[in-house]
C-alpha positions in Angstrom: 61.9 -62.8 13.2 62.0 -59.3 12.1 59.2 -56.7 14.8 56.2 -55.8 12.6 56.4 -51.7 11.8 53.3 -50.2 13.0 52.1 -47.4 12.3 48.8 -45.1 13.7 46.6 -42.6 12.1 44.7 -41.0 14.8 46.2 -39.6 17.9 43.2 -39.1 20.0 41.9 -41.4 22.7 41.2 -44.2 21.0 44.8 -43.7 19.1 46.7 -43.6 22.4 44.7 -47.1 23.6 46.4 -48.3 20.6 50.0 -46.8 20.9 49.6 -48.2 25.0 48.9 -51.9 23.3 51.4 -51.9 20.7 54.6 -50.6 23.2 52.9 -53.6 25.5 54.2 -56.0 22.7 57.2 -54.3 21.8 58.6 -57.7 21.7 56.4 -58.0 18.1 56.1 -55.1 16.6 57.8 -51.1 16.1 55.7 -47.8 16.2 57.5 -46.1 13.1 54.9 -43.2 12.7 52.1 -41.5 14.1 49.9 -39.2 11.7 46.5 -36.6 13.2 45.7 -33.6 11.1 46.6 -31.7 14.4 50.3 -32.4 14.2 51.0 -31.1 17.8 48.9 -34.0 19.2 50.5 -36.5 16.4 54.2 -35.1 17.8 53.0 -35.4 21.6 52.3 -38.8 21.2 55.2 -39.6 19.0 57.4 -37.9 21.6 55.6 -40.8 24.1 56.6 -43.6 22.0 60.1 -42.5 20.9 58.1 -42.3 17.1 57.8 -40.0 14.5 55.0 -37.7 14.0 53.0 -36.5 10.7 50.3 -34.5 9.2 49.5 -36.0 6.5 48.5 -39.8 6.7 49.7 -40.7 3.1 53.2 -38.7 3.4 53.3 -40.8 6.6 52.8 -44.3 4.7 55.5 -43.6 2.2 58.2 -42.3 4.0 58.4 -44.6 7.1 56.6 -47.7 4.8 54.8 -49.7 7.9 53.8 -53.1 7.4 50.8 -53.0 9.4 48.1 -49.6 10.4 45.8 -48.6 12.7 42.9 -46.4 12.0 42.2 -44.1 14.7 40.3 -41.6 13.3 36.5 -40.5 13.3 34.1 -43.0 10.6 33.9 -40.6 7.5 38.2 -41.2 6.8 37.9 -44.8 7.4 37.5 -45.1 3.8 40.0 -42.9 2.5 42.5 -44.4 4.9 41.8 -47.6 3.8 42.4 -47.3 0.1 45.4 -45.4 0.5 46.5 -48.7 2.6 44.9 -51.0 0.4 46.9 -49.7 -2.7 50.6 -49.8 -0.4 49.1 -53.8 0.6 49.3 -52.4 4.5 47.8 -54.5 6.9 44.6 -52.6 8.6 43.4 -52.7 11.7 40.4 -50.2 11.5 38.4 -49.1 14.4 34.2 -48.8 15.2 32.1 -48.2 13.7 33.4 -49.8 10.7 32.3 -46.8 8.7 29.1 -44.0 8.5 27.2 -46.5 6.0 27.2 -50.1 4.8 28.1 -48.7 1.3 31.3 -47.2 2.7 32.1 -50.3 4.4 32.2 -52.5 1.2 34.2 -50.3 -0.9 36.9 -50.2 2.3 36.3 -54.8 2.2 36.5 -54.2 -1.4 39.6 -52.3 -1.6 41.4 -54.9 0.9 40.4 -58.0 -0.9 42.5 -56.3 -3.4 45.5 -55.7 -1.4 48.0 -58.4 0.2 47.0 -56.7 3.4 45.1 -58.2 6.2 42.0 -56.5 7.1 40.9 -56.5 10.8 37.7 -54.2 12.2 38.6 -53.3 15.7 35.3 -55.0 17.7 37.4 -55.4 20.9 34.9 -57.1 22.8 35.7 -60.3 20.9 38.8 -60.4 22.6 37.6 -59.9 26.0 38.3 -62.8 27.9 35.0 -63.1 29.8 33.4 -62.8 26.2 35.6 -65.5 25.0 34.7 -67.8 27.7 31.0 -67.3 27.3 31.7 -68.6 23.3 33.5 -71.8 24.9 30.4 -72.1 27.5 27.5 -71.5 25.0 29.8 -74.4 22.5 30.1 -76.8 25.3 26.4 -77.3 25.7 26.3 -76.9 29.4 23.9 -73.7 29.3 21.6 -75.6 26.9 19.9 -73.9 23.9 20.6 -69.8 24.0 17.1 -68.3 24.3 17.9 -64.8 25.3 20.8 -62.6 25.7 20.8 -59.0 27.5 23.2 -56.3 26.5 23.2 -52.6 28.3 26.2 -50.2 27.2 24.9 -46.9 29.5 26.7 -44.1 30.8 26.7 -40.1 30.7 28.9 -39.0 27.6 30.3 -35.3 29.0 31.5 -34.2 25.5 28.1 -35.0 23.8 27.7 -31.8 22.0 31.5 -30.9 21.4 32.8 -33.9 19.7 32.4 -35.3 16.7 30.6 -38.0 18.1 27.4 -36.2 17.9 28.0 -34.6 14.1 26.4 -36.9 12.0 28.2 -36.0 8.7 31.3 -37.2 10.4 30.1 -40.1 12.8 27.0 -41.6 10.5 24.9 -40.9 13.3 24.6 -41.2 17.2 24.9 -44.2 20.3 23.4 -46.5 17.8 26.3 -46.6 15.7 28.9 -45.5 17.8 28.2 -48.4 20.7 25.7 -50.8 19.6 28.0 -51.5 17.1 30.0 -53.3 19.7 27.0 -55.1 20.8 25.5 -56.3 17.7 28.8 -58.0 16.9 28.4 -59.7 20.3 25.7 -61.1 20.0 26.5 -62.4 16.8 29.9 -64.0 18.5 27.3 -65.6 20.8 24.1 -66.4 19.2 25.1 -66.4 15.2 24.1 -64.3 12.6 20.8 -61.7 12.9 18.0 -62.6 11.1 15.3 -60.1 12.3 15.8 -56.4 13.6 13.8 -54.0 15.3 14.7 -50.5 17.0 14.0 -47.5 18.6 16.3 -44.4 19.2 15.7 -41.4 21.2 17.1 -37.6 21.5 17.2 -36.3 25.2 20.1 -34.3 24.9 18.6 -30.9 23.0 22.0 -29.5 21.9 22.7 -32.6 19.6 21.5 -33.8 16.2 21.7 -37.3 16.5 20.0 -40.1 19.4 21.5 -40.5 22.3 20.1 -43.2 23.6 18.8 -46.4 21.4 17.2 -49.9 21.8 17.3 -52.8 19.2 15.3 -56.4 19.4 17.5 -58.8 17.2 16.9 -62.6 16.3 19.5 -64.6 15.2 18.8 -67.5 12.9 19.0 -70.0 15.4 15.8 -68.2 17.3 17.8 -66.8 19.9 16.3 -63.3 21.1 18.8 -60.3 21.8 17.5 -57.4 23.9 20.3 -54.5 23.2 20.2 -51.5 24.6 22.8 -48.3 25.4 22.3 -44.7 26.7 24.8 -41.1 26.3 22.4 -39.6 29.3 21.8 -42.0 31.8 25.0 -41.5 35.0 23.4 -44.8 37.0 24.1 -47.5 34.3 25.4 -50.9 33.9 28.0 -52.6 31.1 26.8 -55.6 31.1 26.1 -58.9 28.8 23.1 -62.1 30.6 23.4 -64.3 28.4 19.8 -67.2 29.3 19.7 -70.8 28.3 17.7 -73.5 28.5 19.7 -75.0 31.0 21.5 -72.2 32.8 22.4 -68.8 33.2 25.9 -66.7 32.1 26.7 -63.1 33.4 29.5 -60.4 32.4 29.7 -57.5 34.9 31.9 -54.7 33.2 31.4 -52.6 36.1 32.5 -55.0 38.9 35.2 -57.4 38.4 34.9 -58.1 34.9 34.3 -61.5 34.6 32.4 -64.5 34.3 30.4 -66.0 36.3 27.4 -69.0 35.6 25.1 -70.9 37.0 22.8 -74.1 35.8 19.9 -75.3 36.9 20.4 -77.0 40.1 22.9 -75.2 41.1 23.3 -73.6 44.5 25.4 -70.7 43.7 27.3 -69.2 41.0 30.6 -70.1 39.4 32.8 -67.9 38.7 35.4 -67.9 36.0 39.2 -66.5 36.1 39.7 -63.5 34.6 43.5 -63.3 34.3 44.6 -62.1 31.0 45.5 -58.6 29.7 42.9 -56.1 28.4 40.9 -56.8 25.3 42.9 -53.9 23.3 46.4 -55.1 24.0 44.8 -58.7 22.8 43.0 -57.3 20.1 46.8 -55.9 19.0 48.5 -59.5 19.9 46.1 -61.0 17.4 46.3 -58.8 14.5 50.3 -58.9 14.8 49.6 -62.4 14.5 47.8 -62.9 11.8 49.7 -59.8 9.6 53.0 -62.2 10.8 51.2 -65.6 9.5 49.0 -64.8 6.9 45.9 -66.1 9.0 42.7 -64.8 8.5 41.8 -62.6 11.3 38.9 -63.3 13.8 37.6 -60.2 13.1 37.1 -60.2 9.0 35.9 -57.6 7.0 33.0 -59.5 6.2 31.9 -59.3 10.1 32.3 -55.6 9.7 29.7 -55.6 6.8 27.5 -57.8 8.4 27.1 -55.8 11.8 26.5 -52.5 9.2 23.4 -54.6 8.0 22.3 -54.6 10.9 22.9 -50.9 11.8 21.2 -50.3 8.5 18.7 -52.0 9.5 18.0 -50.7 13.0 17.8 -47.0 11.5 15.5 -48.0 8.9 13.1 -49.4 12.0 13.5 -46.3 14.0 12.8 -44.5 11.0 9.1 -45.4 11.2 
């Protein structure tokens, strides 16, 4: 079978955690271009991956004609991007947040339905193993009903204030968007769709425009409660996901090993889980070479990218007032 040609618009951090997953799988697929509007970082990474490096995204898409795309870039090009790919039926692999605003989001699911392309929104933690076993644990019965789940993102962002992360016209807006995103569409892996939302966001930092730390009560339609909170200016944090039953209690420790560990009722002590495969980007890239080989509809569908902007709708409109 002939390696998927890859291609990647973007060639910042998050663009080189792509490049590093897709040269892991060599075996599947070919990095034929890399495009930034700062060519000298596009060439430095194409010179990393023996690639070629462009300006200009759509020159890029027509001369080196990649099956497949990653979209690296900050949330107000997702669009654009997209439709360009959309119209060539490239495959799309699209990074967080999805895009500034719901309305952007469906005209980018719009555009793909279109298109012979697959359409995949980057939520990695859905590839996580630890996340993944959680799913199997919750469908297995053994923690009981899912009352509650916990969720804390926190850390000190340095470049708060000299990135585009905190420019609202180009991010959509602040930690709620940039890193709850990733935990709304966990708890939705794990609990099922949100039925109910409530937030507050906060501003500590004084040189930035939008919050930098934010807190959002979810319910999913089960009745499961979801406690999700994430901070830019808080150095003493924790990445972690509790996920409380009715019969039993799930952890995943970011900061320590990782993994997964449970205990139910009666138990004495914890059981821990293996934690043995690769990282959740390089899986993340294994499945949508997968599916853009197959046909099969990714795990990740456009329609989970506009349901997780509902909710980050939503959560602004209750910090709002």
């Amino acid at each position: 079978m002939a390696k998927i040609r890859v291609a990647v618009v973007g060639a910042g951090g998050i663009g080189g955690t792509h490049l590093k997953a897709y040269t892991a799988l060599s075996d599947q697929c070919e990095i034929v271009g890399i495009a930034d509007v700062h060519l000298p970082a596009a060439q430095e990474r194409a010179d990393q991956v023996q690639s070629r490096a462009f300006q200009d995204y759509t020159e890029m898409l027509d001369s080196v004609q990649p099956d497949a795309l990653s979209i690296c870039t900050p949330p107000n090009l997702h669009p654009a991007v997209v439709l360009a790919a959309a119209q060539r039926n490239i495959s799309v692999l699209c990074e967080k947040p999805p895009a500034r605003t719901l309305a952007e989001a469906q005209t980018m699911v719009d555009a793909m339905d279109q298109s012979r392309g697959i359409f995949q929104f980057a939520f990695c933690h859905r590839f996580h193993q630890p996340v993944v076993q959680a799913q199997t644990l919750i469908a297995s019965g053994r923690l009981g009903k899912v009352v509650q789940i916990y969720n804390r993102f926190g850390f000190r962002f340095g470049r708060a204030g000299a990135s585009w992360f905190t420019e609202k016209e180009i991010a959509g807006g602040g930690i709620l968007i940039d890193t709850l995103v990733h935990s709304i569409d966990i708890f939705r892996a794990l609990a099922g769709e949100v039925a109910h939302v409530a937030a507050h966001i906060s501003t500590t930092l004084p040189t930035i425009e939008v919050e930098d730390s934010a807190s959002i009560l979810v319910t999913s339609t089960s009745g499961a409660i979801g406690a999700l909170t994430c901070s830019w200016v808080t150095p003493v944090s924790e990445a972690e996901i509790r996920i409380y039953g009715s019969e039993g209690e799930a952890v995943i420790d970011y900061a320590q090993s990782g993994g997964l560990r449970y205990r139910l009722a009666g138990d004495n002590d914890w059981t821990q889980m293996p934690f043995d495969q690769p990282d959740r980007f390089q899986l993340q890239a294994a499945h949508f070479l997968h599916c853009v080989a197959t046909g099969e509809t990714p795990a990740v569908t456009g329609q989970d990218g506009l349901a997780v902007m509902r909710v980050i709708d939503a959560a602004y409109q209750s910090a709002r007032y």
